[in-house]
C-alpha positions, -999 to +999 in steps of 0.1 A: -099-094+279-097-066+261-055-075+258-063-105+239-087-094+214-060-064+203-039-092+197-063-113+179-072-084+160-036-076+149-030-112+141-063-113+117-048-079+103-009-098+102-028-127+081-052-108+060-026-085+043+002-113+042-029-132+018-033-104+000+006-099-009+008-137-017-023-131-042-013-103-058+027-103-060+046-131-078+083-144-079+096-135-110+135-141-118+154-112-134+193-117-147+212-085-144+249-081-160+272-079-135+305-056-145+334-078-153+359-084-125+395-103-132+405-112-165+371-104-182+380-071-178+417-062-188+412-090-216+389-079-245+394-111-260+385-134-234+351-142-246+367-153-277+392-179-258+366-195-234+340-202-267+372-214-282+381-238-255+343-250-250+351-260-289+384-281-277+408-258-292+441-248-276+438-216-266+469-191-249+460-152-242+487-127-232+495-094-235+525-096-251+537-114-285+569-128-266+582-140-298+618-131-291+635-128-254+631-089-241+637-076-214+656-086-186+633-117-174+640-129-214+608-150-213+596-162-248+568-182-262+577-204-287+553-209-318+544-240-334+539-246-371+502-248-373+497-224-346+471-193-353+487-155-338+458-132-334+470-099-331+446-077-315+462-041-313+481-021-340+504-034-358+531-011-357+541-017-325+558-047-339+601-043-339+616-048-379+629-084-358+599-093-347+579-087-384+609-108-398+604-137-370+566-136-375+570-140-414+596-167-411+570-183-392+541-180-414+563-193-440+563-220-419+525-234-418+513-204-395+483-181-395+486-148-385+457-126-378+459-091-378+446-058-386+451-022-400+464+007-379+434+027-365+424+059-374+441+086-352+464+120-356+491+102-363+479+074-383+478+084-417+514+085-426+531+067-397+551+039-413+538-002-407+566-023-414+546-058-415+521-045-442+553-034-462+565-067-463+527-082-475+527-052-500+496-039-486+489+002-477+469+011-452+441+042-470+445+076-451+428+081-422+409+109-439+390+088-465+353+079-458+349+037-451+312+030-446+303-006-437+302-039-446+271-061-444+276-092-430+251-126-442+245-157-427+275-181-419+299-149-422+296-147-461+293-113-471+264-096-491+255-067-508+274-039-523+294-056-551+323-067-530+342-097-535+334-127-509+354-143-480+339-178-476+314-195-493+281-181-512+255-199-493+226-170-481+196-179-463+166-191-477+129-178-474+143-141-461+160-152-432+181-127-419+192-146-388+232-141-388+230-109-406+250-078-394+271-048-404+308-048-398+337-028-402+326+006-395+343+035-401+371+012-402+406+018-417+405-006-453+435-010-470+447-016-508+465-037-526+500-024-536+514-058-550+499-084-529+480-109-547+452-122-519+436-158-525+407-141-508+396-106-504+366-084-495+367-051-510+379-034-540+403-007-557+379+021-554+366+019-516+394+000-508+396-040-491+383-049-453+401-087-455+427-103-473+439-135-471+473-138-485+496-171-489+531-170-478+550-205-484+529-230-463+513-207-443+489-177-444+485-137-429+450-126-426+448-085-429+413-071-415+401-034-411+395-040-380+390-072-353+362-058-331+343-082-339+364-104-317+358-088-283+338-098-260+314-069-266+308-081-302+302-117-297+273-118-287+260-102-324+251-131-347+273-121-372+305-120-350+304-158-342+303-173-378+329-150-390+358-153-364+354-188-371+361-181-408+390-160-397+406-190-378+392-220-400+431-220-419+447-238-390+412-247-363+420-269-343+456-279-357+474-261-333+472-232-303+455-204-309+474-173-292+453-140-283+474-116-282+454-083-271+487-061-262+513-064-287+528-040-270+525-011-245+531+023-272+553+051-253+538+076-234+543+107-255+531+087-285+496+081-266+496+115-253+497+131-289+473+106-307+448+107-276+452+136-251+455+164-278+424+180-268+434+182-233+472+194-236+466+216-267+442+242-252+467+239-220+496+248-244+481+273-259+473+292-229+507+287-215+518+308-246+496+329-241+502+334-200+541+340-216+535+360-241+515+381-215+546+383-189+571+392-220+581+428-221+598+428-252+615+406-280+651+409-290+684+413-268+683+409-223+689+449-218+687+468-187+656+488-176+664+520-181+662+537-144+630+563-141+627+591-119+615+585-080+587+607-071+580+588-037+564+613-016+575+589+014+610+596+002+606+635+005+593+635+034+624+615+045+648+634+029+630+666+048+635+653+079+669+636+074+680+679+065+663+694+096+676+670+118+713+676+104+700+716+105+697+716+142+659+716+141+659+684+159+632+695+186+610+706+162+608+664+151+600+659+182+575+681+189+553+670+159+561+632+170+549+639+207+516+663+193+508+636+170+506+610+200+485+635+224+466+644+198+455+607+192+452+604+226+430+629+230+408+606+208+412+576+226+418+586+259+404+615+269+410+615+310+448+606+303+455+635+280+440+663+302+463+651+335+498+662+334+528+645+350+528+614+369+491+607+371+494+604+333+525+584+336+502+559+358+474+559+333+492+553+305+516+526+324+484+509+332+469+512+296+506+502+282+515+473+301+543+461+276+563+492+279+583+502+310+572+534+325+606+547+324+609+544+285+571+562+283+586+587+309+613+594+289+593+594+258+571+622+272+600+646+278+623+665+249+661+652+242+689+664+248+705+684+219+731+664+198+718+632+220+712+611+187+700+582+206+677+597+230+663+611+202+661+582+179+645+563+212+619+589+218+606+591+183+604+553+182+587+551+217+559+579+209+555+562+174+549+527+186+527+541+213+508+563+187+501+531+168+484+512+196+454+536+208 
C-alpha cells in the first residue's frame, strides 16, 4: 500500500510541474547565422552571383581572369562582346598582355568593372598599367578620403559631388536606401580621361568613373566592397551594384572574378607581414651586431698569456717526475685516497693489509682486487707504467667514496 501511493504521489508531482512548464515556457523560433562552409566562404562575391542568377542573368565566378592560356593546363575563358568582367582584387596584378586583351575587348561592346589599388606600403607609387591606358592616377595612399553618402536607388547625395545615375531622392524624408560608401577608400583623378559619368571631383579626388572606349565601357571605383557578400545585405549596396552593371544587364555573362591573380609571396610579405618580420629583423641585427667583435679586415687573435693554475700544477708534476721525485707523486696520490677514506670509511682505513684489501674489494666491486692491491703499494723506480697505473687506480677510487 504504501508502494502505490509513493508512486501516485510522484506521478501527481511528474504531472503538476510538467503543467506548470507548458504554462509558463513557450516555443519561440530563433535563426542563428551559421559560418559559411564551401564556396560562400573562399568566394566574397558569391552573394552577388546567386541574387544575380535569382534575376536570370548569366553569371560565371572564378578566381582567375583566364583571358589568355597560362600555365601549363592553358585553359582560357573566352569573352563575349556584351559580356560584364568584374574585377574584384587589385588591378595591378594584371600582365601589360592581358590590359591590352581586356581593352581590345571593351573596345568591343564590353564592360569592365574594376577598382583602384588599395591602400598599403607599397601602394602609393607602385606602377598600374590598366589605369595608364584609361588616363586615370590613382591619389597617394597618404591623402585623407572620407566618405561618400549613398541615397535611395544608388544616386548619390550630399557633399557637392557630381552624380552616377539619376537624381530621383526620396520623398517625405525617407531615408530607406540610404548609406555611406567608400571609406577611407583610395579615389582617383582624372589625368586625361574624359568620363561620361563620374562621382567626385579635382580637389578630393573621384570614387567612380564611367569611361567610353569604342562600343564598350570601363567602370573605375574606389573600391567594390560593396559587392561582397558582407555588404549586401546594406540597402544601399543592392541599388548600386545594379547601377554598376546596368551597361550590359542581362545582355550577356557576367564574370566575378574575385582573384585576378595570386600576388608573390615576398610582395604580400612586405605590404602585410611588416610588423611581424620588421621587429624580427631588427633584433637579428641587433643579436649580430652583439656577436661582432670588430669591423674591418678577418685578423688573427692575438695570443694572451696562460695563467691556468691547472697548467702549473701540471707542469710541476710533469718536472718532479722527470727529477726523480716520482714517490713523492705517489705518496700524495695514496694520502689523498686514505685520507678520503678515512671520511667515508672509517673501519677500512684503520685495518692494514689484506683485511683492508677485503673491505675495500667488497665496497669496490668493479675493480679487481689485484689492481686495488697493487694500487695500495709504491712503484718501482723508472717503472713508468706501474706508476701511471697506480696514480689512475688511487684516483678513480678517490672519486667514488
Amino acid at each position: 500500500m504504501r508502494t502505490v501511493l509513493l508512486t501516485l504521489l510522484g506521478v501527481v508531482l511528474l504531472a503538476g510541474l510538467t503543467a506548470w512548464w507548458l504554462h509558463t515556457h513557450e516555443r519561440v523560433p530563433r535563426e542563428v547565422d551559421m559560418p559559411r562552409i564551401g564556396e560562400a566562404r573562399r568566394n566574397p562575391l558569391f552573394a552577388l552571383q546567386v541574387a544575380l542568377e535569382r534575376d536570370g542573368v548569366r553569371v560565371h565566378s572564378r578566381r582567375r581572369l583566364q583571358l589568355l592560356a597560362d600555365g601549363a593546363r592553358g585553359e582560357t575563358v573566352p569573352l563575349a562582346a556584351r559580356d560584364t568582367v568584374v574585377l574584384y582584387n587589385d588591378p595591378r596584378t594584371l600582365r601589360s598582355d592581358e590590359v591590352d586583351a581586356l581593352l581590345r575587348w571593351v573596345d568591343g561592346g564590353g564592360h569592365l568593372i574594376v577598382r583602384t589599388p588599395p591602400h598599403g606600403l607599397l601602394a602609393k607609387n607602385a606602377p598600374v598599367p590598366l589605369f595608364a591606358e584609361l588616363q586615370l592616377l590613382p591619389m597617394g595612399s597618404d591623402r585623407e578620403s572620407g566618405c561618400a553618402e549613398v541615397g535611395g536607388l544608388g544616386a548619390p547625395v550630399a557633399e557637392g559631388t557630381a552624380t552616377v545615375g539619376d537624381d530621383r531622392s526620396d520623398e517625405g524624408g525617407n531615408d530607406e536606401g540610404r548609406g555611406v560608401l567608400f571609406c577611407g577608400a583610395r579615389r582617383f583623378t582624372l589625368v586625361g580621361a574624359n568620363p561620361q559619368h563620374s562621382w567626385g571631383d579635382l580637389q578630393h579626388g573621384y570614387v567612380f568613373a564611367r569611361i567610353h572606349r569604342g562600343a564598350g565601357s570601363v567602370d573605375v571605383l574606389a573600391e567594390l566592397d560593396f559587392l561582397g557578400s558582407d555588404a549586401l545585405d546594406r540597402n544601399a549596396s543592392f541599388p548600386l551594384a545594379h547601377r554598376v552593371l546596368e551597361p550590359n544587364y542581362r545582355a550577356g555573362t557576367v564574370h566575378l572574378v574575385y582573384a585576378a591573380q595570386m600576388p608573390s609571396l615576398w610582395a604580400t610579405l612586405a605590404r602585410h607581414s611588416w610588423m611581424a618580420w620588421g621587429p624580427l629583423l631588427l633584433a637579428l641585427l641587433a643579436w649580430l651586431w652583439r656577436r661582432m667583435q670588430r669591423f674591418g679586415p678577418q685578423l688573427a687573435t692575438p695570443v694572451l698569456e696562460r695563467r691556468s693554475l691547472l697548467e702549473h700544477i701540471t707542469a710541476s708534476g710533469e718536472l718532479a717526475y722527470r727529477y726523480g721525485y716520482a714517490h713523492l707523486l705517489y705518496d700524495a696520490a695514496r694520502n689523498a685516497f686514505l685520507a678520503r677514506l678515512r671520511r667515508r670509511d672509517p673501519q677500512a682505513a684503520a685495518l692494514q693489509g689484506e683485511p683492508q684489501l677485503m673491505l675495500l674489494a667488497a665496497r669496490f666491486t668493479d675493480v679487481p682486487a689485484a689492481e686495488i692491491r697493487d694500487a695500495l703499494l709504491p712503484p718501482f723506480a723508472n717503472d713508468h707504467t706501474a706508476f701511471r697505473t697506480r696514480i689512475a687506480t688511487l684516483i678513480r677510487l678517490r672519486n667514488r667514496l
